[in-house]
C-alpha positions, 0 to 999 in steps of 0.5 A, a space after each residue: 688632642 689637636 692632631 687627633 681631631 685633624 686626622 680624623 677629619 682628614 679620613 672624613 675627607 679621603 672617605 667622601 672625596 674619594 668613594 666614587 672616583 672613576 678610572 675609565 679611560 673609555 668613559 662615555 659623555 653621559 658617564 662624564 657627566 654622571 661623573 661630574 655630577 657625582 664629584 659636585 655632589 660629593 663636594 657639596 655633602 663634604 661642605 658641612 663635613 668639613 665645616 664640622 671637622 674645622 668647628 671641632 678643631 677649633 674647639 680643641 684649639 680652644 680647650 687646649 688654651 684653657 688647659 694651658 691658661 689653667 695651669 699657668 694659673 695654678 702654678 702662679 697662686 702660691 700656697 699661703 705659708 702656715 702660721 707657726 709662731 709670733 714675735 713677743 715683746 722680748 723679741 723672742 718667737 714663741 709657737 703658737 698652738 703645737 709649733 716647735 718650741 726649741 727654734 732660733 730666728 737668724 737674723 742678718 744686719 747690714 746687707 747687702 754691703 760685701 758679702 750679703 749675697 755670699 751668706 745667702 747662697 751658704 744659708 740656702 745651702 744649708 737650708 737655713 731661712 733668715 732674716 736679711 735686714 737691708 740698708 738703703 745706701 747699699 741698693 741706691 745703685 744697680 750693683 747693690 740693687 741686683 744683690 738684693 734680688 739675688 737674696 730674694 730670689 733665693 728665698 729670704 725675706 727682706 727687711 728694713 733696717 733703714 735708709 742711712 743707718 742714723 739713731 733714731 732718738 737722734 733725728 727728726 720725726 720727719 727724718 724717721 718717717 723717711 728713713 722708714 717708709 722710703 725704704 720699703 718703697 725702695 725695696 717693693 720697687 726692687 723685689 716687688 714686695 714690701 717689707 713685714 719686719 723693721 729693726 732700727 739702727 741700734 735698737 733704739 725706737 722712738 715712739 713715733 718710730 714704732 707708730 710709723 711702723 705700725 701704721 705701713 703694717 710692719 712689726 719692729 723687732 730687736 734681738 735677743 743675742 748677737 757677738 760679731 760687733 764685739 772685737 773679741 768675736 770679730 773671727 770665725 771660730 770665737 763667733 762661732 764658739 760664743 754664738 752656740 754656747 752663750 748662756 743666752 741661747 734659749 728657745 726662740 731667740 732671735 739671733 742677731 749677726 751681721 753682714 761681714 765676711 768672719 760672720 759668713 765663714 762662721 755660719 756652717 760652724 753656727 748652724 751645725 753647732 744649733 742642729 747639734 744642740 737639738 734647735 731648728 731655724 723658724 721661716 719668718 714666713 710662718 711669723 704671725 
């Protein structure tokens, strides 16, 4: 838009400036000043010409940013993620309305402690969304905190799984509000976002637990099953064996594995197993 306005300016131009031009070597001293006179004619009905090619110009310039201020806008404004399903008191995701019924939530504890960012990556490749509960004391440095952008980044909601790993029927009220609510402050600090879910070390709540989490605009949250802290499943076929074929699995369960290199390997083999038996994998973003 910009170049066209200017080119037809610059035509605007050649047209005034150049209509009445002489080339007479023989040119007379009337016919000179008939010339002069003519040129300084043509320059001043060029002025308002070219005032107008510069306004227009100008106004191009300035749609041409609007345009531009536009779409970075749109492209900034994510679309608000539809709510599917909500978590119940067994912890367990149920649909709401006409959602899926036959899902799973995966969840993962733990991270980012040494492979974290490695089941994000084979997560994301199989297009599997989860849960990735943090730890505080594995982002307290640069290396930790990096990794947990690296999970955000690929897609995964973050959650708080508290600062230092304590039981919670074991320390103060104080202790509980600080290993709650520093933690999504460390963790909005790192990603920009604060945590929307909570597991406690354990799954042991307390009641002022539950109301401190109620009060930062979390949901607390357990599990239905998990296997790869039993010593018999500390290995990828066993895990992944028991973690499809477990007399718990149901829909809506809300899956529980944790950040350990067995687990990891064991992933592809768990998520083909679940497609294999119909189940699909709830985005906790569609978590009312």
């Amino acid at each position: 838009m910009k170049r066209t306005v200017l080119s037809v300016a610059t035509v605007m131009l050649l047209s005034a400036c150049g209509g009445d031009n002489v080339n007479n070597d023989n040119v007379t001293a009337e016919d000179s000043n008939n010339e002069t006179n003519n040129e300084e004619h043509n320059n001043e009905s060029n002025e308002p010409e070219e005032d107008y090619a510069n306004e227009e110009s100008e106004e191009a310039d300035e749609m041409e940013e609007t345009i531009d201020e536009n779409e970075a806008d749109e492209e900034a404004v994510e679309e608000e993620p539809e709510i599917l399903y909500e978590l119940h008191s067994d912890h367990t995701v149920r649909p709401i309305d006409e959602a899926d019924e036959q899902v799973v939530l995966f969840t993962i504890d733990d991270a980012p402690d040494s492979h974290g960012v490695e089941m994000a990556e084979v997560l994301a490749e199989l297009e599997v969304p989860a849960i990735f509960f943090v730890n505080g004391h594995f982002i307290n440095d640069d290396v930790g905190a990096q990794e947990l952008q690296a999970i955000y980044d690929l897609g995964f909601e973050i959650g708080n799984h508290s600062m230092t790993h304590p039981n919670f029927s074991q320390i103060t009220e104080e202790e509980q509000y600080e290993e709650i609510v520093l933690l999504n402050d460390k963790i909005e600090e790192i990603t920009g976002e604060r945590p929307r879910f909570f597991r406690a070390p354990f799954g042991v709540n307390t009641d002022y637990s539950k109301q401190v989490v109620e009060d930062e605009g979390m949901q607390w949250m357990n599990w239905t099953y998990g296997y790869d802290y039993f010593a018999e499943y500390m290995e990828k076929d066993a895990l992944a064996e028991i973690m499809v074929e477990t007399e718990l699995l149901r829909n809506g369960a809300n899956l529980l594995m944790h950040d350990r290199e067995f687990t990891k390997e064991a992933l592809p083999d768990i998520v083909s197993g679940l497609r294999e038996k119909g189940y699909d994998f709830v985005d906790p973003d569609t978590i009312q």
